[in-house]
C-alpha positions in Angstrom: 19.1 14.6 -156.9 15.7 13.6 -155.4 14.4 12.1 -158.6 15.8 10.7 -161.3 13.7 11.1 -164.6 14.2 8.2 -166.9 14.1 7.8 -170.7 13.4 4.3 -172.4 14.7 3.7 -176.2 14.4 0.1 -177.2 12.4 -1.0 -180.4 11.1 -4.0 -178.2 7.7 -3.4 -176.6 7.9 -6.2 -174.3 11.5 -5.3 -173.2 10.4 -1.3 -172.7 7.5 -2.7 -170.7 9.9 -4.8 -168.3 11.8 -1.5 -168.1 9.0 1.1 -166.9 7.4 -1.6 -164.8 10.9 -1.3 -162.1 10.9 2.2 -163.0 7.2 2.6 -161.8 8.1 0.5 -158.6 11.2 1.9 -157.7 11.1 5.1 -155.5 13.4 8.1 -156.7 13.0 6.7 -160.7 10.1 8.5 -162.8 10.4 7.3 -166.3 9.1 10.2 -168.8 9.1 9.1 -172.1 9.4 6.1 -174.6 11.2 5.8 -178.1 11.5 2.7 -180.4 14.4 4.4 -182.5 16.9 6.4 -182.4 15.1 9.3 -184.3 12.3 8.4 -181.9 14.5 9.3 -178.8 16.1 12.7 -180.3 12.6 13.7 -181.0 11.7 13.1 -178.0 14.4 14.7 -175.8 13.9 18.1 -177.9 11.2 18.3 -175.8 12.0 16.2 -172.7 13.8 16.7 -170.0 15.6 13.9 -168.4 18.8 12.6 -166.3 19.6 9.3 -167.9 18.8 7.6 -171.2 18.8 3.6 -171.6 19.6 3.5 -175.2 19.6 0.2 -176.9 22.5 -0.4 -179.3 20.8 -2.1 -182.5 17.3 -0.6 -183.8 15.5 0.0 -187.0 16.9 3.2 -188.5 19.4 5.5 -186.6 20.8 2.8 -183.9 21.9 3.7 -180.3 25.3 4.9 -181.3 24.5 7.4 -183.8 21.6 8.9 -181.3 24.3 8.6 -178.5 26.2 10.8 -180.4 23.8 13.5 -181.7 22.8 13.9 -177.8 26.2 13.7 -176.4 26.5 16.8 -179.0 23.7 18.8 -176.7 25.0 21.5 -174.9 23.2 20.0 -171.7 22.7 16.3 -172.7 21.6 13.6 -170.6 23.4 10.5 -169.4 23.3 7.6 -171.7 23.1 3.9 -170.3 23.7 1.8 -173.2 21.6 -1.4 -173.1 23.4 -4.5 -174.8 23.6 -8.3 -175.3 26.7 -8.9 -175.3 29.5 -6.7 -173.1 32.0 -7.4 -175.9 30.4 -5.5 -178.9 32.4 -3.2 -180.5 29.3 -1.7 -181.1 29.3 -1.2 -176.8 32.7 0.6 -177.1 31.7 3.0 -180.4 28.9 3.8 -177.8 31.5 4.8 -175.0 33.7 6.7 -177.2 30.4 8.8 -179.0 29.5 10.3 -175.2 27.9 7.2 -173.4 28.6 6.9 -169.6 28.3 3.0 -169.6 26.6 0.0 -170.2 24.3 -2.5 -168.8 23.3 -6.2 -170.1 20.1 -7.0 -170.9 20.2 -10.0 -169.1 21.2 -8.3 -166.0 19.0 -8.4 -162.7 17.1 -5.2 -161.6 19.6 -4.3 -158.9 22.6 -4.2 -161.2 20.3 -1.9 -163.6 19.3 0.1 -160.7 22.8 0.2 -159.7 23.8 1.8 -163.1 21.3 3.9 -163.4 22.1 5.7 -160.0 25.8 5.6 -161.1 25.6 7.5 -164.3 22.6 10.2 -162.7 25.4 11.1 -160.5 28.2 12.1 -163.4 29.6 8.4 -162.8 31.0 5.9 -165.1 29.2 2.4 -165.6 31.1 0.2 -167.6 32.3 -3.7 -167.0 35.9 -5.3 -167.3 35.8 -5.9 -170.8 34.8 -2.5 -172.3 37.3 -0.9 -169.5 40.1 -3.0 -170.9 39.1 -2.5 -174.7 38.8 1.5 -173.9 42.1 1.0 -172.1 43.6 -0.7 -174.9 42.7 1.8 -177.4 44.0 4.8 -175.8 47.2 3.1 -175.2 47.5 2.6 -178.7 46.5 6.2 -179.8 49.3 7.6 -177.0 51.7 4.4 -179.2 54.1 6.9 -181.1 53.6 5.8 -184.8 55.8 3.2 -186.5 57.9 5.5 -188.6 58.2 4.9 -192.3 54.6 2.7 -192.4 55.1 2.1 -196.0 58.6 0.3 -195.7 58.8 -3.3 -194.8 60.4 -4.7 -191.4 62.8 -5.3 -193.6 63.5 -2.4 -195.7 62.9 -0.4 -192.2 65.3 -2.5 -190.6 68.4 -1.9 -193.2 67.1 1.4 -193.1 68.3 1.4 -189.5 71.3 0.2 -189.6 72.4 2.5 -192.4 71.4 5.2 -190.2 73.6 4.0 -187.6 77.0 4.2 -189.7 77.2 0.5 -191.6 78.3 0.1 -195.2 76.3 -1.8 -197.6 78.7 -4.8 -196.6 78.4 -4.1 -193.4 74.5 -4.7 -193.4 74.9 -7.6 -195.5 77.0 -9.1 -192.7 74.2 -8.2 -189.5 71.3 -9.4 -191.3 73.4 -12.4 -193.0 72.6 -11.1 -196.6 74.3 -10.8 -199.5 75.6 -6.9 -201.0 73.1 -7.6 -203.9 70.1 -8.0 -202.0 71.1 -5.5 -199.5 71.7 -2.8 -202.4 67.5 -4.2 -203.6 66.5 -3.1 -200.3 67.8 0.1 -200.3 67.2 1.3 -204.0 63.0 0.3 -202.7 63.5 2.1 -199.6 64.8 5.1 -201.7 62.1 5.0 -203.5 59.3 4.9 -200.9 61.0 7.7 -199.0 61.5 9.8 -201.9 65.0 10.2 -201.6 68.0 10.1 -204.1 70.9 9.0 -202.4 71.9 7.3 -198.7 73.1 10.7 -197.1 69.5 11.8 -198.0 68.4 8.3 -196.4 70.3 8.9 -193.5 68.9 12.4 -193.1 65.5 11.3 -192.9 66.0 8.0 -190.7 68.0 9.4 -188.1 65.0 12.3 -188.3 62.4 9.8 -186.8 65.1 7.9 -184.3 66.6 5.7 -186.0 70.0 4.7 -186.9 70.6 4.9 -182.4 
């Protein structure tokens, strides 16, 4: 890529004028256009064409994450740079997971900008420890088979499992140092929140989502 054609969307005229002044004196970076909002920027791109958007996160009206969106939706869209205070936001990681390819600090020095800026033109990612480790967090957790039974208790789940695994009412009150009564109050609510009548029907269904081993 011999040039790469830069769009500004900040709703701060100072800070957009810091922005095209390195664009202007940095050779290979040709800034094309200027937005203030988010409905700014998409109006603009209809009829733009450029590599990389530096889209700030909080502006009047449509912010940078729902315009990050709306573009990532393009068939052809550009890459966005998401501009930010604080690398922490979860605003920063919304951004990431609506089409972004990374993120930059405002406070950052022209070099690191530069930096991203060449990184994301060239189908790079741009993104700091602490939105890699939230990203990373969160698709562990969406791979995290669901807790079965989300509406039981530990508790009520937890009787639930050892029924499922052959023990008599007694024989639950005994593990979990219970008495019968209390044990038999577990169950009747666990019954209930399952939808079952009976503890072979219990058994059925626990041993169904792994339980009860």
């Amino acid at each position: 890529m011999s040039e790469v054609r830069l769009v500004l969307v900040d709703d701060h005229p100072l800070y957009r004028s810091g922005l095209r002044a390195m664009a202007e004196r940095t050779p290979g970076l040709r800034c094309v256009g200027e937005a203030a909002s988010g409905e700014d920027a998409l109006s603009l791109l209809a009829e733009t064409t450029c590599d990389v958007v530096l889209m700030d996160l909080r502006m009047p009206g449509m912010g940078g994450v729902e315009a990050t969106r709306r573009l990532a939706a393009e068939e052809a869209p550009p890459a966005v740079l998401v501009l930010t205070m604080v690398e922490d936001d979860e605003a920063v990681l919304a951004a990431l997971r609506a089409g972004a390819r990374g993120y930059v600090l405002k406070g950052a020095d022209s070099d690191e900008l530069l930096a991203a800026i060449s990184v994301v033109a060239h189908g790079g990612v741009a993104v700091g420890p602490v939105a890699a480790a939230g990203l990373l967090t969160r698709v562990t957790d969406d791979r995290r088979p669901a807790e079965p039974f989300a509406d039981l208790t530990d508790r009520e789940r937890r009787v639930l499992d050892l029924l499922a695994s052959g023990l008599s009412t007694a024989g639950i009150a005994g593990a979990l140092s219970l008495s019968s009564k209390t044990v038999r109050n577990y169950l009747s609510s666990t019954y209930a929140k399952l939808g079952v009548v009976d503890r072979y029907e219990a058994i059925a269904r626990a041993r169904e989502q792994g339980l009860g081993r």
